[in-house]
C-alpha positions as CSV (number, residue, x, y, z in Angstrom):
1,X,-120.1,-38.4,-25.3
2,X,-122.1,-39.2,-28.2
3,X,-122.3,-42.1,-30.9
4,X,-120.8,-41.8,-33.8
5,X,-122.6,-42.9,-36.7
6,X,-122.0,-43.1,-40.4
7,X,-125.2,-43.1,-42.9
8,X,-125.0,-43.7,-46.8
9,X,-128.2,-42.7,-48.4
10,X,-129.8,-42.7,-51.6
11,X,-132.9,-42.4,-53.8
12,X,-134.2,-43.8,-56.8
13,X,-137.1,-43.6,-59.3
14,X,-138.1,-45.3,-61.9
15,X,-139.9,-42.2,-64.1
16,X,-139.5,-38.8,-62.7
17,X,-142.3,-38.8,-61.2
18,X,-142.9,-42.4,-61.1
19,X,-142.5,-45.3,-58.5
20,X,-139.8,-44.1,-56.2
21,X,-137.2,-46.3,-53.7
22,X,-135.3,-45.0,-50.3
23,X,-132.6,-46.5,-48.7
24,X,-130.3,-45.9,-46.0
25,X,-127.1,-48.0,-44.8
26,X,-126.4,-46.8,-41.1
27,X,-123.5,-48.1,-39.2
28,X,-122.7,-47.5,-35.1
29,X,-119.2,-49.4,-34.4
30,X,-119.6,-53.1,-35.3
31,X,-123.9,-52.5,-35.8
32,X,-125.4,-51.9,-38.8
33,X,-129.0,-51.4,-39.7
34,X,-130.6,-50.8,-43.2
35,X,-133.5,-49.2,-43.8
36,X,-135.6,-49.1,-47.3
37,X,-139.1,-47.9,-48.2
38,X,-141.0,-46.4,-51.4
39,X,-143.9,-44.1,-52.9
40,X,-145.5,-45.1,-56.3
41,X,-146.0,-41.4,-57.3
42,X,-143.1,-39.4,-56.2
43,X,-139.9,-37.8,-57.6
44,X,-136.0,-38.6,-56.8
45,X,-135.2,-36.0,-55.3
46,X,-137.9,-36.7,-52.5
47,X,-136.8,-40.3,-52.3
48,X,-133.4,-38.7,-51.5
49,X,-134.4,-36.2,-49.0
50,X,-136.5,-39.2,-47.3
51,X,-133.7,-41.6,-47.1
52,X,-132.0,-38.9,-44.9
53,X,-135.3,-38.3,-42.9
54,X,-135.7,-41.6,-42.3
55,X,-132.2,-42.4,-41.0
56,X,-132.0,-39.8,-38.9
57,X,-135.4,-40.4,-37.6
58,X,-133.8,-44.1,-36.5
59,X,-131.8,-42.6,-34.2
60,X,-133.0,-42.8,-30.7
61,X,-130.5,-40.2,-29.2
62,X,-128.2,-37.3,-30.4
63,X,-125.2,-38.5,-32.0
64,X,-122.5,-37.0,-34.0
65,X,-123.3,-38.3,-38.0
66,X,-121.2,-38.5,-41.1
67,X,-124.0,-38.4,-43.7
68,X,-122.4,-39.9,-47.3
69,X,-125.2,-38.8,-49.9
70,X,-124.7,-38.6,-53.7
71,X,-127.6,-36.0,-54.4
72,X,-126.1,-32.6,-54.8
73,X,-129.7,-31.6,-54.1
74,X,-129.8,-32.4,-50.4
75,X,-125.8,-31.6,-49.9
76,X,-126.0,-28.1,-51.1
77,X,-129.8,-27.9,-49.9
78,X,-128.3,-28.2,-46.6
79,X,-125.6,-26.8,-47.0
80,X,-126.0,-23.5,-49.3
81,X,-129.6,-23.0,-49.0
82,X,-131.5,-24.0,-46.0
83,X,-130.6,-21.2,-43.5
84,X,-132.1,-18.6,-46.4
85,X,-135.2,-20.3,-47.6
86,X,-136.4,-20.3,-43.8
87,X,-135.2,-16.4,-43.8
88,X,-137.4,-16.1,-46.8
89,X,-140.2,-17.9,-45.5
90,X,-139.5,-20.6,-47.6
91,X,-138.8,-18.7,-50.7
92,X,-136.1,-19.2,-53.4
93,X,-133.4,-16.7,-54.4
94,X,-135.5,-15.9,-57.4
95,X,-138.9,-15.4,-54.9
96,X,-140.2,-18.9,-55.7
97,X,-141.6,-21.2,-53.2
98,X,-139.3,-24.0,-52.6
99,X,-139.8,-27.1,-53.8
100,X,-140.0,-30.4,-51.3
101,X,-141.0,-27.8,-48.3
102,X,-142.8,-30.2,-46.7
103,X,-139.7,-32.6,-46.6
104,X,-137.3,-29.5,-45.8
105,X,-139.0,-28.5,-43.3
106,X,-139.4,-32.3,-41.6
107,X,-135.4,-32.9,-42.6
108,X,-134.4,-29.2,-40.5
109,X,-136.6,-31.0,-37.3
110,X,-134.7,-33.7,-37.2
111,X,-130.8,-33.0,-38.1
112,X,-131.0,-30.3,-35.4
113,X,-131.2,-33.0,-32.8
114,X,-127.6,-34.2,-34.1
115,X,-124.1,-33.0,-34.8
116,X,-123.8,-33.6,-38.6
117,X,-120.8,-33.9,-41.1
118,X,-122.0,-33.6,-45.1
119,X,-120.0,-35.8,-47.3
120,X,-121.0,-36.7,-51.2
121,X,-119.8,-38.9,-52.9
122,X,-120.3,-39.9,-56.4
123,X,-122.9,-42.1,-57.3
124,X,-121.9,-46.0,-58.7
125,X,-118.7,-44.9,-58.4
126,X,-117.7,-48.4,-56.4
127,X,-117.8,-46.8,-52.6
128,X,-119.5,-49.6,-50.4
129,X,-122.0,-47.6,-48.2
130,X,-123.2,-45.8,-51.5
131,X,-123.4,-48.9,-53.3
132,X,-125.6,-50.6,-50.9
133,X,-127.7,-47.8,-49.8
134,X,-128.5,-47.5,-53.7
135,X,-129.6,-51.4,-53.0
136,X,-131.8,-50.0,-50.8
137,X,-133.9,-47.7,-53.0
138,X,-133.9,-50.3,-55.6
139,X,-135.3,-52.9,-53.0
140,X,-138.4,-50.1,-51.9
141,X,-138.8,-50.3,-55.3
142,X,-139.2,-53.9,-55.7
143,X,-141.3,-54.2,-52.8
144,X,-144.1,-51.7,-54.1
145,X,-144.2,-53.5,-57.5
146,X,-144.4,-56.8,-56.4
147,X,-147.5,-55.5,-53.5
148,X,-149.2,-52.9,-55.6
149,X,-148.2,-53.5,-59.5
């Protein structure tokens, strides 16, 4: 039988692009790790697909997850849009290439060693995991400022 885990993740950036933050909040029973990182030249939306590539990553063997994310982006990304862009060879409804590919691609790799449940949740809405897993991203932020700025 597999783990369960529940992960909160979120991104943050301060421009768009600008200096970007990660974080992810990831509790097994009573254990909790955190996990946090950045990029000085990046967008959110990448922060928030790498909070979710980096949690999942963490994971040393298939579990069951309950992902908590508020980026609409990723949730319906997985969700909605993923199966078709690798159908279209990574091409949008409207023929586009997709944007993030390189992140899409690495997220697909790693969820599809896990059984996965896709929650959002509003963000700064009050909810715990969210709250700290925005933390997080605000911390990787920090951290590259204070080393590089």
């Amino acid at each position: 039988m597999s783990k369960r885990v529940v992960i909160y993740t979120d991104g943050a950036c301060k421009g768009n692009p600008g200096i970007g933050g990660w974080g992810a909040f990831l509790s097994i029973d009573e254990h909790v790790r955190e996990l946090f990182g950045g990029e000085l030249q990046t967008t959110n939306n990448r922060m928030e697909l790498t909070a979710t590539i980096e949690a999942l990553t963490a994971l040393k063997y298939p579990c069951s997850v309950d992902i908590y994310t508020d980026s609409v982006y990723v949730r319906d990304g997985v969700t909605k849009w993923l199966d078709n862009w690798k159908r279209n060879g990574w091409r949008t409804a409207g023929k586009q290439p997709v944007k993030n590919q390189d992140l899409w691609e690495q997220l697909d790799r790693v969820m599809a060693q896990h059984t996965i449940t896709w929650h959002w949740v509003k963000g700064h809405s009050g909810d715990p995991g969210n709250e700290r897993a925005d933390s997080l991203a605000n911390l990787g932020i920090q951290e590259l400022r204070e080393r590089w700025l």
